[in-house]
PDB file of N, CA, C and O in Angstrom:
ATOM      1  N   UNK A   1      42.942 159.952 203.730  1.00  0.00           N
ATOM      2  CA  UNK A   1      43.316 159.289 202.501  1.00  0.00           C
ATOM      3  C   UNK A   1      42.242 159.572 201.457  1.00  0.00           C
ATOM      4  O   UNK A   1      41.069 159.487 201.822  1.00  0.00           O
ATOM      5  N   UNK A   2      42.541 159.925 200.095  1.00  0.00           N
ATOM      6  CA  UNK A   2      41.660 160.428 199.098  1.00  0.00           C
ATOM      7  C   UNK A   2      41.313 159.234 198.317  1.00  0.00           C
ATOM      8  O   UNK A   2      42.196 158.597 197.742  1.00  0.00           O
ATOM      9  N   UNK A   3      39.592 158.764 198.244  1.00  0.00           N
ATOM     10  CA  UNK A   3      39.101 157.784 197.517  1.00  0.00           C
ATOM     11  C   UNK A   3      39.118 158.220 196.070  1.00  0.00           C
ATOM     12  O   UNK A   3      38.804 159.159 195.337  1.00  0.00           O
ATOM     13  N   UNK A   4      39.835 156.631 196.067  1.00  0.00           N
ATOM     14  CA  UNK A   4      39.653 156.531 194.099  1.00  0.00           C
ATOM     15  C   UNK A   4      40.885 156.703 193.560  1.00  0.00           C
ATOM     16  O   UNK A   4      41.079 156.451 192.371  1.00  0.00           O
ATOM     17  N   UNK A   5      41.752 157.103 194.281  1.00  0.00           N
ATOM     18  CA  UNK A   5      43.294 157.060 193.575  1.00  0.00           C
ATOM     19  C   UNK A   5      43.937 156.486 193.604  1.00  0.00           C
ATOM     20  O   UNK A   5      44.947 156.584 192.907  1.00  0.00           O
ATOM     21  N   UNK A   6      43.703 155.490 194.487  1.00  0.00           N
ATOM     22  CA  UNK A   6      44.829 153.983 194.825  1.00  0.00           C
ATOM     23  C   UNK A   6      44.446 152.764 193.888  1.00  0.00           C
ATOM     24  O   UNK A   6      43.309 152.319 193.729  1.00  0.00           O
ATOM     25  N   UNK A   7      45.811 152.232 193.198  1.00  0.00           N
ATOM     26  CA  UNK A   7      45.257 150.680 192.406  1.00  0.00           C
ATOM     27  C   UNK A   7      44.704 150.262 193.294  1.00  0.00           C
ATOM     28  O   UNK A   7      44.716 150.621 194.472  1.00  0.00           O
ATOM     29  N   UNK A   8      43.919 149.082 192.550  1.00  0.00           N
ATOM     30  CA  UNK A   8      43.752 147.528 193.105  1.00  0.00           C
ATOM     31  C   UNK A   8      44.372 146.884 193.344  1.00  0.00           C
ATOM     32  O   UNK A   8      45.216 146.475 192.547  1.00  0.00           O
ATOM     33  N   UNK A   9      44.277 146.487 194.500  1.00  0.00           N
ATOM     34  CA  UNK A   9      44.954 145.615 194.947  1.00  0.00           C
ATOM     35  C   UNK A   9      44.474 144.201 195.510  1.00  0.00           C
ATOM     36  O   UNK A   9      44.143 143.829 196.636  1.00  0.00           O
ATOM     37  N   UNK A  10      44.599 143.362 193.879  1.00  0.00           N
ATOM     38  CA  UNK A  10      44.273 141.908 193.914  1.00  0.00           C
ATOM     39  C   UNK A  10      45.075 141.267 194.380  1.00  0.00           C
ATOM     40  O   UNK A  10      46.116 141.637 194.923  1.00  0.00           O
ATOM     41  N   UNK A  11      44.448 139.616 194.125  1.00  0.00           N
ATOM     42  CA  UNK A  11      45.284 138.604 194.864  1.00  0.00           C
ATOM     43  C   UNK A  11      45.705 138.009 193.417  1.00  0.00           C
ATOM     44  O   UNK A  11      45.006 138.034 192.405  1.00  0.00           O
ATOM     45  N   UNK A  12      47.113 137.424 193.560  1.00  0.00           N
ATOM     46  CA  UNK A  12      47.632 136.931 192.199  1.00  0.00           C
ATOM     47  C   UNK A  12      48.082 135.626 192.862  1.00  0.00           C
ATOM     48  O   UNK A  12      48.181 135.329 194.053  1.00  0.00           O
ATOM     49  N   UNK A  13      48.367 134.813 191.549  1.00  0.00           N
ATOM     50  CA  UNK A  13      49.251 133.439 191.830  1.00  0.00           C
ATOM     51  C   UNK A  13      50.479 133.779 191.319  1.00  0.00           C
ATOM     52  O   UNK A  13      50.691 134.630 190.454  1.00  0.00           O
ATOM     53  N   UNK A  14      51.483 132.910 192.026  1.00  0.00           N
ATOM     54  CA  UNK A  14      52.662 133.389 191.630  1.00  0.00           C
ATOM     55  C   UNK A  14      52.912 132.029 191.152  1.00  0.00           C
ATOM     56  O   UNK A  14      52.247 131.149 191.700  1.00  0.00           O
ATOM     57  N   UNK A  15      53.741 131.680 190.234  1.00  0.00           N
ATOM     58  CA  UNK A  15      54.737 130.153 189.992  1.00  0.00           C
ATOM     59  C   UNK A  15      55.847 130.279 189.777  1.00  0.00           C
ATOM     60  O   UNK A  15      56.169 131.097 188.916  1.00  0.00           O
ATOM     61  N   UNK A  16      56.555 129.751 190.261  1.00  0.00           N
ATOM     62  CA  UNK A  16      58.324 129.418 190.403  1.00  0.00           C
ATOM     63  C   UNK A  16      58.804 128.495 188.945  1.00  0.00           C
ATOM     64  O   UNK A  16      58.034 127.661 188.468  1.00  0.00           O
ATOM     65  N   UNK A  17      59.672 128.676 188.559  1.00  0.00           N
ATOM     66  CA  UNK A  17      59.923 127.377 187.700  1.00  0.00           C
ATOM     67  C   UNK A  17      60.241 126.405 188.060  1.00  0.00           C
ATOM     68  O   UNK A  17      60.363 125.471 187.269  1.00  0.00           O
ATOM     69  N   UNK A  18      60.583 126.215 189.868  1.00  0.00           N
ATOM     70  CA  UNK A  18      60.841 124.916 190.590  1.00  0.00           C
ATOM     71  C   UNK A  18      59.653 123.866 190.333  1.00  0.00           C
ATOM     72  O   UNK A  18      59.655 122.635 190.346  1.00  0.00           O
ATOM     73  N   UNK A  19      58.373 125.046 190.033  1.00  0.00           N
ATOM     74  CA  UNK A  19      57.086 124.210 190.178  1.00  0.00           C
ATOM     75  C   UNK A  19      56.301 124.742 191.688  1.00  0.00           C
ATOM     76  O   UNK A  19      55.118 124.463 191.883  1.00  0.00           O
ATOM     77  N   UNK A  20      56.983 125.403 192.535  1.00  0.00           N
ATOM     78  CA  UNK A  20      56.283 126.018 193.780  1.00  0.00           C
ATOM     79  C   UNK A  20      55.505 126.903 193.359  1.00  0.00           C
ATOM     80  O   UNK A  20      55.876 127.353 192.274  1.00  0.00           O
ATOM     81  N   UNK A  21      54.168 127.546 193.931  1.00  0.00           N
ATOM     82  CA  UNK A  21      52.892 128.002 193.422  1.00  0.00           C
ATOM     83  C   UNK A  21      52.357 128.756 194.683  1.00  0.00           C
ATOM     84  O   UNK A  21      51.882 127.987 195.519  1.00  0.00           O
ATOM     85  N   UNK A  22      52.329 129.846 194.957  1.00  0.00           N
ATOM     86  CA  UNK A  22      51.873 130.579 196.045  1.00  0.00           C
ATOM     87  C   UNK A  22      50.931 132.120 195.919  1.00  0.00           C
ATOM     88  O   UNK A  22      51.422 133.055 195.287  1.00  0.00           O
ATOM     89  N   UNK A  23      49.835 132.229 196.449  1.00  0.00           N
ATOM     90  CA  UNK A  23      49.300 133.671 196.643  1.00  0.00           C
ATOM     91  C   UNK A  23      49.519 134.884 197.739  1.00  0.00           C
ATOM     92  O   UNK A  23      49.533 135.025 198.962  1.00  0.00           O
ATOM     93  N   UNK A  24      49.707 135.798 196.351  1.00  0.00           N
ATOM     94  CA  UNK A  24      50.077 136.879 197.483  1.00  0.00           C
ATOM     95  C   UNK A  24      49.128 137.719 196.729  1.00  0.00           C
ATOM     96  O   UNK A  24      48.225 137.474 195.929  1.00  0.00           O
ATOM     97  N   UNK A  25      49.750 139.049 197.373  1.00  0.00           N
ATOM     98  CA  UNK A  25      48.347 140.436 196.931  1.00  0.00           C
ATOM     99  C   UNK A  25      49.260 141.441 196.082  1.00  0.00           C
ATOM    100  O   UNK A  25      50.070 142.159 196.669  1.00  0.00           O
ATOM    101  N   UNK A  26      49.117 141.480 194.699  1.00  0.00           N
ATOM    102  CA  UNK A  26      49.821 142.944 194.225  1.00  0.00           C
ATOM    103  C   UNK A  26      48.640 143.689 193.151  1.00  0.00           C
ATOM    104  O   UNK A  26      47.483 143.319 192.954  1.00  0.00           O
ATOM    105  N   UNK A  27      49.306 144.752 192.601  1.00  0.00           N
ATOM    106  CA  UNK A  27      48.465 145.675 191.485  1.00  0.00           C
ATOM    107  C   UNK A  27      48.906 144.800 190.238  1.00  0.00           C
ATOM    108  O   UNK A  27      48.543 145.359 189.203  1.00  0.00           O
ATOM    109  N   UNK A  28      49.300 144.095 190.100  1.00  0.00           N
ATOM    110  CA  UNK A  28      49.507 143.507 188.854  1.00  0.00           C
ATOM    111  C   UNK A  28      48.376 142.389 188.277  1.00  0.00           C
ATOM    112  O   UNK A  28      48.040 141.495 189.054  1.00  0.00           O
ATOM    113  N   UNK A  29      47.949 142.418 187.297  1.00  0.00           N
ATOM    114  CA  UNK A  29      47.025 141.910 186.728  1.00  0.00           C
ATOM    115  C   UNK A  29      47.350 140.820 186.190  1.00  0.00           C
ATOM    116  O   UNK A  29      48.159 140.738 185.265  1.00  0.00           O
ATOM    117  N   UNK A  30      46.663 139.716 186.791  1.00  0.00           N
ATOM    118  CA  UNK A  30      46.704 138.189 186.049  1.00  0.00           C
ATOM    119  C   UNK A  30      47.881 137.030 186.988  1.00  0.00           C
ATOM    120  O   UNK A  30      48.208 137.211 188.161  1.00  0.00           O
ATOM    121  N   UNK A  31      48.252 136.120 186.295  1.00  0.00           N
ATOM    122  CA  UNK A  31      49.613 135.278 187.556  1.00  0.00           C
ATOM    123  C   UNK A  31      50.735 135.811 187.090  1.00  0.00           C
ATOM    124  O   UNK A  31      50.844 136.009 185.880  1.00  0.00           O
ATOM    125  N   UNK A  32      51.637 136.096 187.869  1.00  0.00           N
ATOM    126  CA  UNK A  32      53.528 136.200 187.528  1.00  0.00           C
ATOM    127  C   UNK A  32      54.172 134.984 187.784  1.00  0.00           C
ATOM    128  O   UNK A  32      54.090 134.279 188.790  1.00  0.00           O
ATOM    129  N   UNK A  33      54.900 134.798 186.636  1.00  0.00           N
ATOM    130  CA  UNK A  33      55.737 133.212 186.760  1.00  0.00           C
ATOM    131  C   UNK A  33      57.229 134.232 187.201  1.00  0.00           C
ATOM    132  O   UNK A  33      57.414 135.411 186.902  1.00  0.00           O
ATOM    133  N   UNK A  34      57.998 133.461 187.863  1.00  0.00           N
ATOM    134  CA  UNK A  34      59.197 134.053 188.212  1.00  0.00           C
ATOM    135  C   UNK A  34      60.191 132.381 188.243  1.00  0.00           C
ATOM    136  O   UNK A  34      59.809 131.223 188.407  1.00  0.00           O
ATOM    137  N   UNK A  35      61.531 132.963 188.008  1.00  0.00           N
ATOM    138  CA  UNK A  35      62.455 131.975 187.986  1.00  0.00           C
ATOM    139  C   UNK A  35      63.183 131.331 188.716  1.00  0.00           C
ATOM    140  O   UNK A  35      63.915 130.362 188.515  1.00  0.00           O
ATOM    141  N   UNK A  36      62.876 132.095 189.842  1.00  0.00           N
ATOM    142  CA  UNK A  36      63.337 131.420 191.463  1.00  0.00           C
ATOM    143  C   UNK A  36      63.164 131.897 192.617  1.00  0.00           C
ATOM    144  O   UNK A  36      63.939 132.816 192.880  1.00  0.00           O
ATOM    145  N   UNK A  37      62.259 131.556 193.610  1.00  0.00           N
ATOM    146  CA  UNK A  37      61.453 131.765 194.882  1.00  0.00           C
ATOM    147  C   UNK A  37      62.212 131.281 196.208  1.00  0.00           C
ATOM    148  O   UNK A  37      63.351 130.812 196.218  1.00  0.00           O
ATOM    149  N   UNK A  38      61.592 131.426 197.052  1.00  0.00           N
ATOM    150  CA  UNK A  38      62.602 131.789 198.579  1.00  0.00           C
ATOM    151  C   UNK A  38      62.770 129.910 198.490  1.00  0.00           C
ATOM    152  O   UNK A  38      63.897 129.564 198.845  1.00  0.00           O
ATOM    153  N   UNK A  39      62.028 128.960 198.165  1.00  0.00           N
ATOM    154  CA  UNK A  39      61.569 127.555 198.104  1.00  0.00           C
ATOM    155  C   UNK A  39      62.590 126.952 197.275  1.00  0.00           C
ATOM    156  O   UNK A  39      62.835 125.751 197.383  1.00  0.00           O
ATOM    157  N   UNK A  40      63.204 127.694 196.456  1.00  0.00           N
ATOM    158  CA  UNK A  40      64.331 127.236 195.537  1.00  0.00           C
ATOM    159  C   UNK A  40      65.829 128.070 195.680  1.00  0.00           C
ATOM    160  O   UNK A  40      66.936 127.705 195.284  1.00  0.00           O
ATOM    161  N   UNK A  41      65.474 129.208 196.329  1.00  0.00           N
ATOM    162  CA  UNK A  41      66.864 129.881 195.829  1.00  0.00           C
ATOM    163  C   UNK A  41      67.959 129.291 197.158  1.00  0.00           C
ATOM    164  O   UNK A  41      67.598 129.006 198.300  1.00  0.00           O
ATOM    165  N   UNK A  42      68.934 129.242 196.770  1.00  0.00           N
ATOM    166  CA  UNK A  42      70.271 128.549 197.258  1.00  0.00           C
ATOM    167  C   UNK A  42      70.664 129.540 198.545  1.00  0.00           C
ATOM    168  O   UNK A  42      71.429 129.082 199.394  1.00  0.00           O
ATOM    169  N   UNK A  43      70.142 130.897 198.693  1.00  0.00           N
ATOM    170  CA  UNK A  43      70.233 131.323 199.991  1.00  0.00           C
ATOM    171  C   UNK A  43      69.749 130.695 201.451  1.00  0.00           C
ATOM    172  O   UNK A  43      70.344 130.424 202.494  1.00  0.00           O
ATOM    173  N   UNK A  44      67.959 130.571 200.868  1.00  0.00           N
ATOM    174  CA  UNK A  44      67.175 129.627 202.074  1.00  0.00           C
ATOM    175  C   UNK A  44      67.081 128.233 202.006  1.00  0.00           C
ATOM    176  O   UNK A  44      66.509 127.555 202.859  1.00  0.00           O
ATOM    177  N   UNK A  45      67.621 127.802 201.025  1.00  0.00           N
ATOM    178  CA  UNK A  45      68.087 126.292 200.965  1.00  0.00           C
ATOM    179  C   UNK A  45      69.103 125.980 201.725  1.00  0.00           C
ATOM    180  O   UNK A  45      68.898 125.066 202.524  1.00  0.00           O
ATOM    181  N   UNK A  46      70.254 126.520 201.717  1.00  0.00           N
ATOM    182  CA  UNK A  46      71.294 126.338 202.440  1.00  0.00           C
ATOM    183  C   UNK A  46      72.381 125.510 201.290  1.00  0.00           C
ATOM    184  O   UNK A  46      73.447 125.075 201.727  1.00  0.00           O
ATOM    185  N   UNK A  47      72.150 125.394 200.328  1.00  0.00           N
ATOM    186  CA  UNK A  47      72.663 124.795 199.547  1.00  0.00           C
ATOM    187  C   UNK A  47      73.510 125.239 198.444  1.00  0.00           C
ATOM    188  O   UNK A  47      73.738 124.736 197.345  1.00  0.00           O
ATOM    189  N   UNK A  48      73.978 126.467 199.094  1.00  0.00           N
ATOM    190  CA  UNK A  48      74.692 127.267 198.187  1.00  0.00           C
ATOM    191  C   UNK A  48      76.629 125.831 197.147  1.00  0.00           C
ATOM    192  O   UNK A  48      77.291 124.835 197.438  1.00  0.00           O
ATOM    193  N   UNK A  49      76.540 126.572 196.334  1.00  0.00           N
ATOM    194  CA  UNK A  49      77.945 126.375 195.754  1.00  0.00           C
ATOM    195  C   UNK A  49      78.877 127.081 195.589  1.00  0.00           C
ATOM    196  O   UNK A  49      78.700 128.286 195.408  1.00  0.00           O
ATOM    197  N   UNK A  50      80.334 126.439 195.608  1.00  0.00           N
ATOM    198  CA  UNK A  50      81.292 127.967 195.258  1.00  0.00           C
ATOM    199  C   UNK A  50      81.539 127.597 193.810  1.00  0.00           C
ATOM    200  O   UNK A  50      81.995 126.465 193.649  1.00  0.00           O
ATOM    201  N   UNK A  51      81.354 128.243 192.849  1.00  0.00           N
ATOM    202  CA  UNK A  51      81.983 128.067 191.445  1.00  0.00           C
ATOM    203  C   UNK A  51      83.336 128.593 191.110  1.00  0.00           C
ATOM    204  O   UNK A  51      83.857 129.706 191.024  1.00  0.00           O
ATOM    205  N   UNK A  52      83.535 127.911 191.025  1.00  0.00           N
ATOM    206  CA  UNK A  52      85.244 127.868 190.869  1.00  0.00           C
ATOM    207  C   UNK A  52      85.848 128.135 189.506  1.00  0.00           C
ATOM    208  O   UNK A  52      86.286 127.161 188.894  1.00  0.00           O
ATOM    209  N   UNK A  53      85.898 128.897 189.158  1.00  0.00           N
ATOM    210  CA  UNK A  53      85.840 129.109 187.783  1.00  0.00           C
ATOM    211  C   UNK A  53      87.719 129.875 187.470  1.00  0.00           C
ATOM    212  O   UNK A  53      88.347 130.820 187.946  1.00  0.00           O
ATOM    213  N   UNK A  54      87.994 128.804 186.429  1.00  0.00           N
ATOM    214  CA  UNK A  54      89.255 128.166 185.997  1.00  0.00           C
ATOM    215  C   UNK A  54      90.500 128.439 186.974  1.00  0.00           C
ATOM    216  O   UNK A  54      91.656 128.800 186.754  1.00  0.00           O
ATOM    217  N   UNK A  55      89.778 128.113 188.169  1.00  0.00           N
ATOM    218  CA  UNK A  55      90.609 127.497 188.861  1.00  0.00           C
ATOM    219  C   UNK A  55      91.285 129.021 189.910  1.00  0.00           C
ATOM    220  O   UNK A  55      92.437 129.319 190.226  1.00  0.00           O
ATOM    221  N   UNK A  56      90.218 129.556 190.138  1.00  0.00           N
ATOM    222  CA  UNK A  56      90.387 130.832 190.526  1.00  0.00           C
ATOM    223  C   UNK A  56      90.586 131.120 192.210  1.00  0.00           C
ATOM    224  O   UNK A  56      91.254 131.979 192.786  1.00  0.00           O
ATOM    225  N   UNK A  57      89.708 130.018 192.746  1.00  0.00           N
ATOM    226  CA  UNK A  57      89.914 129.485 194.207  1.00  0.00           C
ATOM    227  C   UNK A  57      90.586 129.302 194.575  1.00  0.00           C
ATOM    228  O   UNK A  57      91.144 129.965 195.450  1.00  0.00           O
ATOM    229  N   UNK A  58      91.023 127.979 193.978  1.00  0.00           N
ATOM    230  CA  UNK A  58      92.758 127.279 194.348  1.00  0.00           C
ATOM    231  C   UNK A  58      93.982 128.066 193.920  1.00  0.00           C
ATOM    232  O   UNK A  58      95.024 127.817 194.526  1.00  0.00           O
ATOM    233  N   UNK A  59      94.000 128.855 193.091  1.00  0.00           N
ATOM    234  CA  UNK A  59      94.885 129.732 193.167  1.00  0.00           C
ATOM    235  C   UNK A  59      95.080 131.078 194.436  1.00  0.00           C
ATOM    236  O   UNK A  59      96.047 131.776 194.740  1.00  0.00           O
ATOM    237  N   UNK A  60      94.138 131.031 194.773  1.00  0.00           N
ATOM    238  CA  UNK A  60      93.919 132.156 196.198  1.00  0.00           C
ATOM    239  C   UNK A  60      94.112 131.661 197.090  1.00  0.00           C
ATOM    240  O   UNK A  60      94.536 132.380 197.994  1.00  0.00           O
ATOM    241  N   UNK A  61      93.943 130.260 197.376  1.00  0.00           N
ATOM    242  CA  UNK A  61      94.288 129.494 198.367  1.00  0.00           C
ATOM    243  C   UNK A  61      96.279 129.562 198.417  1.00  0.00           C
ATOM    244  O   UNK A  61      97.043 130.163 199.173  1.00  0.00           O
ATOM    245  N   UNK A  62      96.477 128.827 197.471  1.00  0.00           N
ATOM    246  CA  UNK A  62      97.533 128.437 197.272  1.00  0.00           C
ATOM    247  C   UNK A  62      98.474 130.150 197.515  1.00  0.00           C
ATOM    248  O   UNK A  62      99.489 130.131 198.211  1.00  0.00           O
ATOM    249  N   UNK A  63      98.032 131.416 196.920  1.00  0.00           N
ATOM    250  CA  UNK A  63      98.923 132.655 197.388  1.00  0.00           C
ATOM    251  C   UNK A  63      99.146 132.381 198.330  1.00  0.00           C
ATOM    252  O   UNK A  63     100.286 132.003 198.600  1.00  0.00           O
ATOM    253  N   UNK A  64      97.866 132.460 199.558  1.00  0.00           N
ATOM    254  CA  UNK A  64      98.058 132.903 200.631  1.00  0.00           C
ATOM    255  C   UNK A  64      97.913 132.210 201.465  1.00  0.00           C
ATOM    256  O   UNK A  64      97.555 132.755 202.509  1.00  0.00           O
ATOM    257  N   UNK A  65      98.081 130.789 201.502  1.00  0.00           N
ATOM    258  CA  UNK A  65      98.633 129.500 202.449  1.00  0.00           C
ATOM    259  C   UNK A  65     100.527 130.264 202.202  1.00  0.00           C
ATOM    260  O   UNK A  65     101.249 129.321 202.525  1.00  0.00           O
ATOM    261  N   UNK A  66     101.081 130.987 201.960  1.00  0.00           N
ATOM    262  CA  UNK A  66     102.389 130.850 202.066  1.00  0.00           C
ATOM    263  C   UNK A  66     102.574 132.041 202.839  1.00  0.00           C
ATOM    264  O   UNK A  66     103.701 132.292 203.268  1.00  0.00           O
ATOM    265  N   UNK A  67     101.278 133.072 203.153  1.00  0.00           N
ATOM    266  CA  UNK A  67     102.094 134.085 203.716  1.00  0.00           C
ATOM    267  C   UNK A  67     101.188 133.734 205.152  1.00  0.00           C
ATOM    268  O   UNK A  67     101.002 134.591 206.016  1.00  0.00           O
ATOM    269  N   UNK A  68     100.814 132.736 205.221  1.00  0.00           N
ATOM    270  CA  UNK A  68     100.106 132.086 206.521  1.00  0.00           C
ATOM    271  C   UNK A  68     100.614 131.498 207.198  1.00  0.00           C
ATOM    272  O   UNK A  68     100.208 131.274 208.339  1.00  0.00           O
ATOM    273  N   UNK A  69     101.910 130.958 206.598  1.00  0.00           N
ATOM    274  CA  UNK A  69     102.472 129.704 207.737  1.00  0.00           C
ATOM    275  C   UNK A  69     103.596 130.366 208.103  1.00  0.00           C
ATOM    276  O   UNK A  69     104.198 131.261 207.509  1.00  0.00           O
ATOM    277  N   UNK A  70     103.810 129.858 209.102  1.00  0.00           N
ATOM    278  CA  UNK A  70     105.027 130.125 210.236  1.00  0.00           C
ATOM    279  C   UNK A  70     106.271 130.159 209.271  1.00  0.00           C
ATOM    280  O   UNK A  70     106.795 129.285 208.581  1.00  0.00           O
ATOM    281  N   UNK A  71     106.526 131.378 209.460  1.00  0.00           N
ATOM    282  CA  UNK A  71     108.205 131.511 209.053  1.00  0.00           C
ATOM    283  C   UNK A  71     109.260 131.168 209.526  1.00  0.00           C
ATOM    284  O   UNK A  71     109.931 131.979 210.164  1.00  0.00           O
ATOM    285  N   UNK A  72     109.637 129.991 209.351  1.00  0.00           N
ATOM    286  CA  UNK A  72     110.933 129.239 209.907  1.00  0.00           C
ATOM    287  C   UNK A  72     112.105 130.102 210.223  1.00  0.00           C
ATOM    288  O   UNK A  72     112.630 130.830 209.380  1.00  0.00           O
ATOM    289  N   UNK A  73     112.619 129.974 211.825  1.00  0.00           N
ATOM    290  CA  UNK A  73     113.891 130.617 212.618  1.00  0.00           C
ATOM    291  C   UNK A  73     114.917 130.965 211.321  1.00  0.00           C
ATOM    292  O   UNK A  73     114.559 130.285 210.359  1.00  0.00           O
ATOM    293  N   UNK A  74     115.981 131.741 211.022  1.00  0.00           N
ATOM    294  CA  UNK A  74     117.401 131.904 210.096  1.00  0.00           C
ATOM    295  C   UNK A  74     118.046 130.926 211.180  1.00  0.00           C
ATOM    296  O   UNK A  74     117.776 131.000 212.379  1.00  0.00           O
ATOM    297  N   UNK A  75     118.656 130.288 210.794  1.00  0.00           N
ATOM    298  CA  UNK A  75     119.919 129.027 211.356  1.00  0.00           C
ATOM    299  C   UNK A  75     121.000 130.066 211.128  1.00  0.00           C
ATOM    300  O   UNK A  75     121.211 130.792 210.156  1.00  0.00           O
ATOM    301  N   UNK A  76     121.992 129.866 212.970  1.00  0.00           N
ATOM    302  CA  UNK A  76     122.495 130.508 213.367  1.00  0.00           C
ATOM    303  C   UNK A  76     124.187 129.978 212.892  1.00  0.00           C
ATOM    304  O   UNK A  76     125.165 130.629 213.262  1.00  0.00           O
TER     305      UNK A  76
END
């Protein structure tokens, strides 16, 4: 490996806008604020939502609850 060509590699603070605050190590100079961390985001929370937006769900539901249910015998 050739000395002198690789950044630095400091330790930074990071902050969340949750307010969570953690150190890690990058080439970037000074703290990085970021807008959502593993501590907030709705993946590792488990707290995800479905947004339902104008009603876009219940309409998908509602198609295909009809090609789901049992098709009633023709009366003989």
């Amino acid at each position: 490996m050739k000395a002198a060509i690789h950044p630095a590699y400091n330790e930074v603070r990071v902050h969340c806008a949750c307010g969570n605050a953690f150190v890690t190590r990058s080439t970037h100079k000074g703290d990085i604020g970021v807008e959502i961390c593993s501590n907030c985001h709705p993946f590792f929370t488990g707290k995800q939502k479905l947004m339902d937006t104008a009603g876009r769900v219940e309409r998908f539901r509602r198609k295909y609850a009809k090609k789901d249910a049992p098709a009633t015998p023709a009366a003989k």
